[in-house]
Structures are given as C-alpha cells and as structure tokens.
N, C-alpha and C positions, 0 to 999 in steps of 0.2 A: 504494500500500500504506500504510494505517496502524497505526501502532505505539503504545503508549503514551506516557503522559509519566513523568517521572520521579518529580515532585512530584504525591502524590496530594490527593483531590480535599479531604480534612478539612484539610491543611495550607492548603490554597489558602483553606480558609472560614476558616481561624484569622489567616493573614498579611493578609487586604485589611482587617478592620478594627483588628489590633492597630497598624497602620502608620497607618489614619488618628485611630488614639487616640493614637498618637505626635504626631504632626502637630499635634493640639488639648494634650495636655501640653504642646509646647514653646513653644507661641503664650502659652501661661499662663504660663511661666517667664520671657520674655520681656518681658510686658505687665508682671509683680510687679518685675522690674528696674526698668524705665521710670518704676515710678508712686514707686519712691524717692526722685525728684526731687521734693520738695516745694514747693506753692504756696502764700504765704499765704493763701488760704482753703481749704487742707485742716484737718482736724484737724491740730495741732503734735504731733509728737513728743517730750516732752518730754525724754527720755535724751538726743537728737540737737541737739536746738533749737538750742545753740549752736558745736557743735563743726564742723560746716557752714560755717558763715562763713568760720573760722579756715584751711581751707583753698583759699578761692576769691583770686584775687591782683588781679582790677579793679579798675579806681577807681571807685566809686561803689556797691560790692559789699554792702554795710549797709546801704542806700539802702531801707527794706522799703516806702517807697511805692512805688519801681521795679516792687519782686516783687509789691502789692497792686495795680498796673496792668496787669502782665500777665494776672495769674489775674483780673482785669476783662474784659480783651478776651476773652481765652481762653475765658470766659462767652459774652460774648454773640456770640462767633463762633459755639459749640456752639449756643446755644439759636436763632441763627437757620437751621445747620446741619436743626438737626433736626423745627426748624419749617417748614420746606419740605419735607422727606422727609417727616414725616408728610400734610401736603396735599395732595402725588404721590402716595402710595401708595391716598390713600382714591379716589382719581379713581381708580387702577390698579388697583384693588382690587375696583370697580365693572364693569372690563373683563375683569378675569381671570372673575370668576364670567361675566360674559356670552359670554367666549368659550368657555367649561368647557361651558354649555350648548351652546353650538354643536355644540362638537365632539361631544358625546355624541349630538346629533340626524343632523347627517349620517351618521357612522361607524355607528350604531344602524340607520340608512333601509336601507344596502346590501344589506341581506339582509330588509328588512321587519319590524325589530327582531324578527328571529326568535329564537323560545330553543333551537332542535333544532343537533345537532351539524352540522357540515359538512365537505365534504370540503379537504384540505389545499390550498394554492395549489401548493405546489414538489410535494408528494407525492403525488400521486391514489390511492394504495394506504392514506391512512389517514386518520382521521377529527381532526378539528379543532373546538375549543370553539364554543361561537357566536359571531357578529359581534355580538350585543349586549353581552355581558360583556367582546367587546374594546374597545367604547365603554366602556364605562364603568370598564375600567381604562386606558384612554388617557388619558381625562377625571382620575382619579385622581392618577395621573403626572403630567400637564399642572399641575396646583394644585401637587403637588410640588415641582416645577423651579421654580415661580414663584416659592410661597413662599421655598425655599432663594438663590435666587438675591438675594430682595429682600433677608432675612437677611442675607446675604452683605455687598451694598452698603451697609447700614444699621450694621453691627457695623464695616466698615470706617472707614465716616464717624465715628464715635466715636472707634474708635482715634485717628485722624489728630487731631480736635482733642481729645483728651486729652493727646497728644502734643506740640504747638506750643510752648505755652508753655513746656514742661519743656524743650525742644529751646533755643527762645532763653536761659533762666536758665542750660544746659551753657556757651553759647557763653560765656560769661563765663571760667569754668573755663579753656577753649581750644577750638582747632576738632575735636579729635579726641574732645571730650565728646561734644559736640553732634552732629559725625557715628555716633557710637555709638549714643545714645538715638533720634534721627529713622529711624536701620536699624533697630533693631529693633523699632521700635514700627511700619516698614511691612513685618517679618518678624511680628508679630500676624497683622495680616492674610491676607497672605499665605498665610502654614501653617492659618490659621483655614479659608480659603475652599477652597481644595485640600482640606485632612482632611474639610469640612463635606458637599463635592459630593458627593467619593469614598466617605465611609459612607451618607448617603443613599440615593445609587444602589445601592450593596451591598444594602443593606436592604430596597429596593424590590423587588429581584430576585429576592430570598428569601421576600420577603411573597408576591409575587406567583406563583413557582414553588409556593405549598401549594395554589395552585387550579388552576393549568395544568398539572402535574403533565410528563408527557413531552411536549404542546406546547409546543418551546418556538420554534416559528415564531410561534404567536401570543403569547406572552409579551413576547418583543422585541418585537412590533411596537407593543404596548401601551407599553412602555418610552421608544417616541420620543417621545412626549407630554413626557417630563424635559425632554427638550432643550427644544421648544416652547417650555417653560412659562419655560427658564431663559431662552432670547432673548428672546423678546415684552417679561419686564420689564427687560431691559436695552436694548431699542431704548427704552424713557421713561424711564429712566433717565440713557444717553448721552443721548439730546434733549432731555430737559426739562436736567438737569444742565448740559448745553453753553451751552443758550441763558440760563442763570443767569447763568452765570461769564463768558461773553462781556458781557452786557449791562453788566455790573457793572465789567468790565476796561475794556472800549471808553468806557465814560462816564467812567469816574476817570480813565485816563490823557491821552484827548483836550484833557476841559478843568482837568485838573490840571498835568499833564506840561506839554502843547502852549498852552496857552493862559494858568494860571496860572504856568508855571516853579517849580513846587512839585515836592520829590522823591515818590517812588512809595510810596505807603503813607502819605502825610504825614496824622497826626489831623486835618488842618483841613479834607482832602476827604469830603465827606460819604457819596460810596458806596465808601468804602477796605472797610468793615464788610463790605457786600454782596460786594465783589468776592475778600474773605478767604473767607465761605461757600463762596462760589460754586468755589474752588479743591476744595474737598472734598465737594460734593455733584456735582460733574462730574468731574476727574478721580481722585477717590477712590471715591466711589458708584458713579458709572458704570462708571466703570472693571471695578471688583470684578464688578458685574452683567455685562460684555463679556467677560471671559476665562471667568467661569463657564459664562456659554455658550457658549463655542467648546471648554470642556473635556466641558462634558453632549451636546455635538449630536456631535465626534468620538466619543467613548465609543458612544452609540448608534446612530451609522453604521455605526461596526465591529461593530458586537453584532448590528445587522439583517442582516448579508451574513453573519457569523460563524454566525448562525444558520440558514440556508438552505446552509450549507457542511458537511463530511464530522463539524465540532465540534459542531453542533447536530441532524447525523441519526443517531449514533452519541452523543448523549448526553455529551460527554466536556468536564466542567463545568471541569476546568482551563484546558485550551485553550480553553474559552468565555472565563473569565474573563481572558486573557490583556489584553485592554485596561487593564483595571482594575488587575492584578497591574504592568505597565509604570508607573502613577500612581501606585500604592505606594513602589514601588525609588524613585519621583521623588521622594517625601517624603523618605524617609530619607535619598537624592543632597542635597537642599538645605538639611535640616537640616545634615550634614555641612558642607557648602557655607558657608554663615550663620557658623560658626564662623570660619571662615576672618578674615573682616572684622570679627566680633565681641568674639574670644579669643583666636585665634593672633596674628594680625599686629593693631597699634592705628596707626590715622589719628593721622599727630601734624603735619601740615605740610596745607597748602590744595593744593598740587601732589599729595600723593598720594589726594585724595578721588576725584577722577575714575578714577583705575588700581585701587582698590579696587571702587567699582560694576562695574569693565568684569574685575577678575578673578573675579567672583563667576561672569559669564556662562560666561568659560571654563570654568573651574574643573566649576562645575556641567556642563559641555556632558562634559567627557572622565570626568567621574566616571558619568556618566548613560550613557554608551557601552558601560561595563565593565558596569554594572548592567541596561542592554539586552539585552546577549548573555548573561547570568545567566539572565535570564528565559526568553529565547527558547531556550537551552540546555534548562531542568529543567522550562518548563509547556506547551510544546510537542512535539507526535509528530515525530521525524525527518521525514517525510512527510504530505503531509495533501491534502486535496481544497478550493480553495474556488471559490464557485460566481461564473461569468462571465459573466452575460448568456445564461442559459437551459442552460450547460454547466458542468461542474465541472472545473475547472484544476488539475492538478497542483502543486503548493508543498511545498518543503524549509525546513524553519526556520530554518537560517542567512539563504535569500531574504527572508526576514520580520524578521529582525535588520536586514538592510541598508534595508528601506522603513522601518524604526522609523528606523533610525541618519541615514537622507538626511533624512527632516523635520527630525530635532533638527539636525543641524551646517546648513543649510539656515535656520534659524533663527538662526543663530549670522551665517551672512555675512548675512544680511540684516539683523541689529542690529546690525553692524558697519559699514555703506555706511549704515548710515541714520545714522548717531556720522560717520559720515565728512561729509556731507552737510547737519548737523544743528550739529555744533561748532564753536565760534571756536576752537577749534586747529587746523584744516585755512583751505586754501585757499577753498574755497567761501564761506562763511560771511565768511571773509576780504574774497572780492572783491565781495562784499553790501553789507558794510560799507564799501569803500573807494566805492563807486558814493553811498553819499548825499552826496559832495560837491557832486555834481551836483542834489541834490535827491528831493524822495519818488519821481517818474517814475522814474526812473532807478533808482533803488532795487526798483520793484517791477516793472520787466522785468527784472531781472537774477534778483530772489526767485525769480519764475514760472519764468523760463528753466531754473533751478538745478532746480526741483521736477519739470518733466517730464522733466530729464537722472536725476535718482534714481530714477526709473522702472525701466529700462534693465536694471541687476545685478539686482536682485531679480526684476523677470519672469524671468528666467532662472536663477535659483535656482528659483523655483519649479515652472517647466516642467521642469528636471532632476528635481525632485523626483519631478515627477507623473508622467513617462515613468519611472522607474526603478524607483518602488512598482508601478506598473499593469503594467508589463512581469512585474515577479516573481510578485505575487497581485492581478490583477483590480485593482477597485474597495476591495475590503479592503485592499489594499497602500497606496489613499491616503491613508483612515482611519486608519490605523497611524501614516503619515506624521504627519499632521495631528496625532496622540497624541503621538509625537517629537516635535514642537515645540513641543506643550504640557505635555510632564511635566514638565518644572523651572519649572512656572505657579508655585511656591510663592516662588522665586529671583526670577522674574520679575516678581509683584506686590511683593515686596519691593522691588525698589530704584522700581518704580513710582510706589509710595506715597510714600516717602521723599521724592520731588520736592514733590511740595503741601505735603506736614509740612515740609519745609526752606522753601520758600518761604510758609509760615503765617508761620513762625519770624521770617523778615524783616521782614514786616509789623507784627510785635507787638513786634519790637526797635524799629522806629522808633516807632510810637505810644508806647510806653511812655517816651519819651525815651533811650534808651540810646547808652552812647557811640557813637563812629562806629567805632572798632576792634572793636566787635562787632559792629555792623552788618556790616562786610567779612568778618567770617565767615560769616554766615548768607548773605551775597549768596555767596560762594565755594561754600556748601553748596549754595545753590536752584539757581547757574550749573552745578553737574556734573550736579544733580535735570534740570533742562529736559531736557538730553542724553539722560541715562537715559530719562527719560520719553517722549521721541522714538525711540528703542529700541524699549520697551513698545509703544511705536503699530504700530513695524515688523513686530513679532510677532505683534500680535496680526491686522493684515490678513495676513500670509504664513498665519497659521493657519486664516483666517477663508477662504482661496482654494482650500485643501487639506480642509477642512472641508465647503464649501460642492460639491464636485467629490464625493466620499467621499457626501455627500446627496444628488445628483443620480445618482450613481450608483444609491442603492438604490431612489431615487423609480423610476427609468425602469424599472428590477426587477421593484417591488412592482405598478406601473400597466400591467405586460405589452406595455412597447413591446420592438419587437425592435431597432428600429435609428431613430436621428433622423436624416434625412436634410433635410440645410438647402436642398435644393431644392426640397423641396414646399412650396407657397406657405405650409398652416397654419403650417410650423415657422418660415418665413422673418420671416412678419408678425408670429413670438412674438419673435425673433432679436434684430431691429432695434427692436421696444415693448423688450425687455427692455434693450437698449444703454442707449436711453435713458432710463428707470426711476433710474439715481446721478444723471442730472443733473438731473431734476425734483426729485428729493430733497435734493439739494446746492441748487436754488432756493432752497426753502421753508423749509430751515434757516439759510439763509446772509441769507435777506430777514426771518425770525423774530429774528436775531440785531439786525440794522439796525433792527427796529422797537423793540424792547426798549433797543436801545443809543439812539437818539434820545429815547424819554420819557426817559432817566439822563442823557445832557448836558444835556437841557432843566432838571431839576430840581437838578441841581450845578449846574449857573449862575444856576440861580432862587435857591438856598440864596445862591453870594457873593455873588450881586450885594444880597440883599435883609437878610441879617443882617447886623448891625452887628457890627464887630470879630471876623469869623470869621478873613479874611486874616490881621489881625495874631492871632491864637492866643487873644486875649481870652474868644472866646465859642466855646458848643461847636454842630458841626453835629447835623442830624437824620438820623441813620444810619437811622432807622426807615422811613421813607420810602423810602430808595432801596431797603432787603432788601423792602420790601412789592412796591416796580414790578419788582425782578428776578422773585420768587414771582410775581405775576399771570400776567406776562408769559411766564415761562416755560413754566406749569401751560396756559397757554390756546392757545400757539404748538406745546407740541409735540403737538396732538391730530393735524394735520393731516398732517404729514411721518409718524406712529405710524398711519394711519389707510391712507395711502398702500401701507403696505408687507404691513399687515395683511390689506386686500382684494384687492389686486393679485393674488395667487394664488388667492383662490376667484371671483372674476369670471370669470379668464382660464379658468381648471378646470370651471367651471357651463356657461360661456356655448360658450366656444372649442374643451373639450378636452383630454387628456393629451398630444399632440402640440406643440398650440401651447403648452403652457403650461413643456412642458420647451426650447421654441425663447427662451422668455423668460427662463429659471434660467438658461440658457447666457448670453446677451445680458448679464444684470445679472451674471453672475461677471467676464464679459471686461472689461466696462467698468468696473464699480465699484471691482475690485482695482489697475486705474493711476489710477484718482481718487482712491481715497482716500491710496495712498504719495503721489502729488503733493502733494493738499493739506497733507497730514500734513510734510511734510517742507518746501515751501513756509512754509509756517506757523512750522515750528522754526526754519528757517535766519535768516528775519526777526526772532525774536527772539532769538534769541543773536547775529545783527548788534545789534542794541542793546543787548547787555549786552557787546559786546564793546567798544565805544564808552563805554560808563558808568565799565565798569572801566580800563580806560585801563594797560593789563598790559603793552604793547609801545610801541614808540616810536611805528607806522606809529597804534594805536589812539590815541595823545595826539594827533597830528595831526588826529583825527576830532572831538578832544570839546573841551570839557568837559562835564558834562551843562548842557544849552538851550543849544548851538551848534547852528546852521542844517544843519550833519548828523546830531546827536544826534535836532533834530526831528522830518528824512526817517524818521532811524530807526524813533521812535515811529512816523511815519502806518506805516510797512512792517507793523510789528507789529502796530499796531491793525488791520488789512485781512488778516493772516493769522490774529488770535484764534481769527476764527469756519471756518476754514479747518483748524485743526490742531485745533482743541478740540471741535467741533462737526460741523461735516461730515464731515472725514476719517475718526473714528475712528466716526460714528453709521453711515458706508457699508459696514463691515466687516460690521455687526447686518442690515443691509440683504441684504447675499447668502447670510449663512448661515439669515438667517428666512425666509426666502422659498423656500430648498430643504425647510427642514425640515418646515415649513407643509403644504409641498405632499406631502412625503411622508405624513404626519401623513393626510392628506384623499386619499391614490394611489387607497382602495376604491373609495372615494366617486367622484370625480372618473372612475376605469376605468365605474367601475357608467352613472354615472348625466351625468355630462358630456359637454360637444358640443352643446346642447342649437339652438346657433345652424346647424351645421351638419348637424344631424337634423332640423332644419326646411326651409331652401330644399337 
C-alpha cells in the first residue's frame, strides 16, 4: 500500500537548491576569511598595513623579504599548478567530445535512430519517448558531469594554492592560526563541490523533465550519462594527477633525502617546485574529481531503480527526489559540523589538531543520523514498492532510514581502522617504524604485511552494509547506502584538502627560510593532514564498492538478465578477466610512476652534480625543468591505464555480451576494493613511519632517528615504494570499479540490443 508523503512536492523543489545555495554562500564566507591573510604581492591594505605586525610574536616576523618569498613560491607553485591542469584538460577535453559522440551513436543504433515513440521496458501498457532523444540526452548529461566534475577539480586546485602560503605566514601567529585558515580554505572546496554537483543535477532533472514529461523511466536513464561524464574525468585526473606528484616526490626525496642528506622541501633541490604542484593537482584535483563521482554515479543508481519503482510509476516526485533531498540535510549537517572546529572550539596546542579533524567525522556522522531519519520520516510514503530484479518488493521507510544510516556509520568504522592503520599513534605504524633498524627489506615486508591485514575490518563493514541495504530495499537499498556515506562529502573533502594545503605550507616554510619553530608547526599540521587524508582514501573506496554494486545492480536490470550465474563459462571467463583488470591497472600506473620518477632522479642529479654552488645554496636550481618532465610525463602515461578502463566495457559488451560483461563488473568490484584499501593504507602506514622517525615525539622514535640515520633512510626507500601505491594506484582503483559499472550501464540498450557478436557467430 502506498500513502503519501508529508513534504509536498513544491517544498521539495524549493529545499534541494536553496541548500545547495547555502553550501556555495558558505564556501564564499569562508574563502573572504582566508584571503584576509595578506601577501606581499597583494594589493596593501593600507588602514591594516601596519597594525598586522604588531600582533604577530616571531622572531623574524618584519622580515617582508620572508612574506615576499613566500607569495614567490606561492606563485609559481599556482602557475605551475594550473599549467598542467590546463594541458590535461585540452587532451581531456578532446576525449570527452569523442566519447559524447560515441555515446550518442551506439545509444541512437538501438532502435535504428528511430524518432517514433516506443513501448516502455518495465511497463508494456505505455508508451515511451524515443531511443534517439535518449541518446542525445545521455550524450547531454555525459558533457555535464564532465564539465562539472573538471570544474570541480580545477576550482579546488586554486583554492589549495591560494591557501598555502597564507596557511604558513598563520603558522607564525601559532598553530591554531594556521590550523584554522588550511580548514577552511579545504571547507571552500568542499561545500563548493557538494553545493556545485547537487544543483547541477537538480537542474538537469528539471530541464530534462519539460521534454519527458511522465516518462520518467527514460528521463533517469538519460541522467546516468552525469555520473559517466563525472568519473571518466576523474579517472585522468586521479592518473595523470598521481603520476605528477609521485614522479616529482620519488625524484626529490630519493636523491635529496637519501642521497644528498638534505631536508624535504630544501630550495636547493631542484624538483621541490614540481613535487609542491604535484600535491594539488593529484591529491586536491583529483581528489575533488573522485568523490564527485562516487556522489553523481550513487545519486543516479538510486534514481535508475527509484524510477522503475512504485516512486517513478505513481509519479510521486518527493520520494523521487529522496536521494538528493538526503545531500541536502548533508550540506546543512556539515556546515553545522565546520563550525565546530572553526568557531566553537579553537586548535590552540599540536596535540589537539588530530582530535579536531577526527571530531568533525563524528560529529558530522550523528548529526547526519538525526537528519536521515528527518528525511526519510516527511519525503517518504510509510510504505512503498521498489523494484527487485523483474518484481516489486515491499519497503517501509524507516527500512530505508537504516540502509541510509549503515552506509554513513559504515563509513565512519572504516575511517577509523584506516587512522588506526595509517597513524604513528597506534601500534602499527609503530612497528613499521621500529622494523627499519633492520633496514629498507625489513621495512617493507612489514609495510605490505600491515596493508593486507587493513583489508580484513573494512570488507566487513562493507559486506554488513551491502546485506543489510539489499535485504530491506533490493538494489536501491545499496544506493542509498553508498549516498550515506557520501552525504557528509562536504566534511569529508574538507579535512581532505586541508592535508596538501598543510603540507604546501611546509614546503614554503622551509624555502622561504623560516624558522624551525615554524616549520614544527606546519610538519604537526601536514602529520595529522597524511592521517586524515588516509581516511578520505578509506571512504572514498568503501563508497566506490557500494556504488559500484548499486550500478551493477541497475546495469543487470536495464540489460534484462535475470540471474548471473558464475557457472556458465561466458560469466566465469568475464569473472576471472574482470579479477584481474586492478592488477593490470595497478601495473601500468605503478610502472608510469617508475618511468616519470627515473627521468626526475636523472635530472636532480644532472642539476648537483653539474651547477656550480647549488649544494652550498650559492646558486639557484632549475625548477622549470623538473615541472616540465613531471607534465610530459604524466599527460602521456596516463593515456594508457585511462584507455584500459575506458574500453574494457565496450569490447567485453560488443564482442562477449551482457553476461560476460557483468561476470567482469563482479570480478573488478571483488578484486579492486582489497587493492586498493591495501595499497592505500600500505602506502600511509610507510609514511607516517617516517614522519614518525623525523619527529622524534617518543623516546622508542629518538632511538630511530635522527633525520639521515640508516633507519631514517629504510624509512624514506619504504615511503618512496609506497608514493605511487597510496597516491596513484590505490585511490585511481576506486574510479576503476565505479566507471566500468556505470559505462556499462550507460551502453545496457546497446550492449542487450546488439552484443555477443563473438558468440552469435561460432
């Protein structure tokens, strides 16, 4: 039986974009705090000019060559920042249109780019628009999501170095400045990129409902095109991104760290410049383009089944819009949230930077719980039908409260085991670091060992998950889930960011000469940023596993299989191709990274060894050269790994089939969601063993170091062997399972119509 909702359907159109205009107001209140932090090459203030001073307490605080060194680097980190991003995006920009046409010609073929109405897939009692006008608002959508997505990344990377240097001049002030201005300026982004997806999509839905009018089976299906459009440019994003910042880390630390005994960030190494870019074109660009699509591909899972369910055949546009309305609550849960660390309580000590990142998660998690059941209370019918695999399931909205509520807290343990697994405040991390006594070996069986043990809790969160959504509502239930764990995305890219903005901050403390009591602040900042940032990864694979299940669901839906059965050879040979599909792709990134990282130690070593007085600080190196071999290299390496995951679904879909191809979506969810937590968490643990060793915070760590002690070393090689491990592959694997469902649902007509083609041959 269903009943109404509470909340009628004009409230519902008023609340999703006044929330995501909240969301874009507070990014701007935010950003105008931030940017009061003046640098000497802003325009001067001149009412403020000097009253500034008079309150900062350092030694060397007058010093305005300091502040005119900073907003130097700050410079040319940005313009090399954005000099890359512009040279990816024209390469990407090349692929988006070429893929727009694709899509528009296969989805277009299925019916013979007919223009006459047709009958409905779920409803055979009514008529349905044509298959070509669902091409070509697929196609529509698809350019959408891209654009928005690349937006997204590109406005994020700004933020962050607009950010840095203002973040190092607070540190002077004290640490609770500098923690303030780096959160909020990764609370920019954040609210920016949630407010930005969430009206878009709104809009789209509205545009697109004044031509589909009561189809709104084909409306949604045109809609997955958003998601499409938002992963594709975040799988070049993460990849090109990764393999920047790794080349650029791996070359400066190897023969700076390891080889010159120079500290991390020192002016005198020539790819310090590159390897500062390269933290905000990978994990700030990338990043922002990764969460945005695991927020467009869950939203339009839910919407696709939503729509084939008693919400979309009964027209009842609240309980449609329940996905979106759930992102909403989440804004306004994290703006709340953001205060907390902001305005109420102030970071005044190095010990409480870490427990303020990790209460923002709570915090946000129980606020977000009350705000769930809100929702699912007043834009839900007590009762409802959704549809299961060819039947419609009975569902009670409080069931729908619980699959929201297991994604979000689901979310929460697993960015807590991965802070567990990830931190030199635990044991782990610990016995990482005690193993380089023995040397790098030793060091990095223990890494490894450590990364397949953090496996373990989180498959198991997530399996809870996925039985508990799917038991209450079908495939919709995991969707929902997947939307739980990304409604507090706005919390959750904030403290994300904040980790590269804090760790910019160091970089540009030390080039600029700045004391070393500032520097220990901004290392205190970047050391709690890693953690966090290790966190973000955990989230966003646990999201990207509930996402990618949520899409395979509707795929199997849309392409009319009834049951995959992993006995039949076509689904077995998708099964076992599909397993292995992360590790071919974890190759090609991990060997991208090695080849980009060897032209950067060759040419830092060509720089000491051939300029005169570089060592002794006399002369200055050629930063230009290194950001040029990170850019090449990266624009030309991530075609293949992008190319890989791109085709792999319409090969498998043309040649093989909708059987085998959903044997393969299965394969790559199983496999790639324990590669990339390992990686990811492998990769963390390695370095926060060497920041755990640098800082030298416990008695057991002074026995490890000093920095360029024979374990401080182990530590670097650990680190350097995990960069491209937790920056690169780990988090490019997540884009990898959720594009490769969406794709293939995106292409389900197509592929039912007209695939097989190898098996309707012999």
């Amino acid at each position: 039986m269903v009943t109404s909702t509470i909340l009628p359907d004009l409230a519902t159109e008023i609340i999703i974009p006044v929330c995501a205009l909240i969301g874009i107001v507070f990014s701007i209140v935010q950003w105008s705090i931030v940017s009061k932090v003046k640098l000497s090459l802003d325009k001067p203030d001149a009412k403020n000019a000097f009253t500034e001073s008079l309150i900062e307490e350092e030694e060397g605080i007058n010093d305005h060559n300091v502040v005119q060194k900073c907003a130097e680097i700050q410079n040319a980190i940005s313009e090399g920042a954005t000099s890359f991003l512009f040279t990816e995006y024209q390469y990407v920009g090349i692929f988006m249109i070429a893929f727009a046409v694709l899509i528009f010609v296969f989805l277009g073929s299925v019916k013979g780019f007919s223009t006459s109405f047709q009958q409905c897939t779920y409803d055979a009692t009514k008529m349905c628009k044509p298959a070509l006008f669902t091409a070509v608002f697929s196609t529509v959508s698809f350019i959408l999501g891209a654009i928005t997505s690349v937006i997204s990344g590109f406005l994020g990377m700004k933020i962050a170095t607009y950010a840095n240097a203002r973040t190092t001049l607070e540190a002077r002030k004290g640490v609770g400045k500098a923690f303030s201005i780096a959160f909020r300026s990764g609370a920019v982004m954040g609210f920016l990129l949630a407010a930005n997806g969430l009206l878009v999509l709104f809009i789209t839905i509205n545009v697109f409902k004044i031509y589909y009018g009561d189809d709104w089976e084909g409306l949604f299906e045109a809609i997955t095109g958003y998601g499409l459009g938002g992963s594709s440019m975040a799988l070049f994003g993460r990849v090109g991104g990764g393999i920047y910042t790794k080349a650029a880390d791996v070359g400066a630390d190897l023969v700076g760290k390891v080889e010159r005994n120079i500290p991390e960030d020192d002016p005198r190494n020539p790819a310090v410049i590159a390897d500062n870019v390269g933290d905000n074109v990978g994990d700030i660009a990338g990043m922002g383009s990764d969460l945005f699509g695991s927020y467009a591909e869950s939203s339009c899972a839910a919407l696709v089944v939503a729509s084939i369910s008693s919400f979309g055949n009964n027209h009842d546009f609240t309980s449609m819009m329940y996905p979106l309305l759930i992102s909403s609550v989440g804004i306004l849960v994290c703006l709340l949230t953001t205060l907390f660390a902001t305005d109420f309580f102030e970071v005044k000590t190095v010990k409480e930077i870490e427990p303020a990142l990790k209460n923002q998660l709570i915090i946000s998690t129980a606020l977000m719980t009350v705000g769930i059941a809100l929702v699912s209370w007043i834009a839900l019918p007590y009762s409802f039908t959704i549809f299961n695999f060819g039947v419609q399931k009975e569902v009670k909205n409080w069931q729908l409260f619980l699959c929201v509520g297991v994604g979000l807290w689901a979310g929460l343990i697993i960015g807590f085991i991965t802070e567990y697994y990830t931190s030199n405040a635990y044991s782990p991390v610990q016995d990482v670091a005690d193993s380089c006594r023995t040397g790098a070996a030793t060091n990095v069986i223990f890494g490894l060992a450590l990364g397949y043990k953090s496996v373990i809790i989180p498959i198991f969160a997530i399996a809870i998950s996925i039985f508990v959504s799917f038991s209450f509502a079908a495939m919709y239930g995991i969707a929902v889930a997947a939307l739980g764990m990304l409604s507090t995305i706005a919390t959750g890219l904030a403290i994300d960011a904040y980790g590269p903005i804090s760790d910019n901050a160091g970089g540009i403390a030390e080039m600029a000469g700045m004391s070393h009591r500032i520097r220990e602040r901004t290392d205190a900042l970047d050391a709690a940023g890693n953690t966090t940032a290790a966190i973000g990864k955990g989230f966003a694979i646990g999201s990207a596993a509930l996402v990618s299940l949520a899409l395979f669901g509707a795929f199997v839906s849309r392409a009319e299989i009834t049951t995959v059965d992993v006995l039949t050879p076509k689904v077995f040979i998708g099964l076992i191709v599909g397993a292995m599909l992360p590790y071919w792709f974890s190759a090609m990134t991990m060997k991208s990274v090695g080849k980009a990282a060897l032209k950067m130690v060759e040419e830092v070593r060509r720089q000491f060894n051939t300029i005169p007085g570089l060592m002794e600080g006399t002369a200055k190196p050629d930063y230009a050269t290194c950001v040029k071999i990170s850019t090449d290299a990266s624009i030309k390496e991530m075609i293949p790994p992008g190319a890989l995951v791109m085709l792999t679904p319409l090969i498998v879909g043309i040649f093989f089939g909708v059987e085998t191809l959903s044997g393969v979506l299965a394969g790559s969810l199983v496999s790639g969601v324990q590669i990339a937590i390992s990686a990811s968490n492998t990769g963390g643990a390695w370095d926060n063993a060497k920041k755990y060793i640098e800082a030298g915070a416990s008695e057991h760590a002074r026995t490890l170091g000093p920095k360029g002690s024979d374990p401080h070393k182990a530590a670097v090689i650990g680190d350097t062997v995990g960069d491209p491990l937790k920056d690169t592959s780990g988090p490019s694997l997540n884009i990898l399972i959720k594009l490769m469902a969406v794709e293939s649902l995106v292409f389900a007509p197509f592929f039912a119509t007209h695939g097989g083609l190898l098996f309707k041959i012999f």
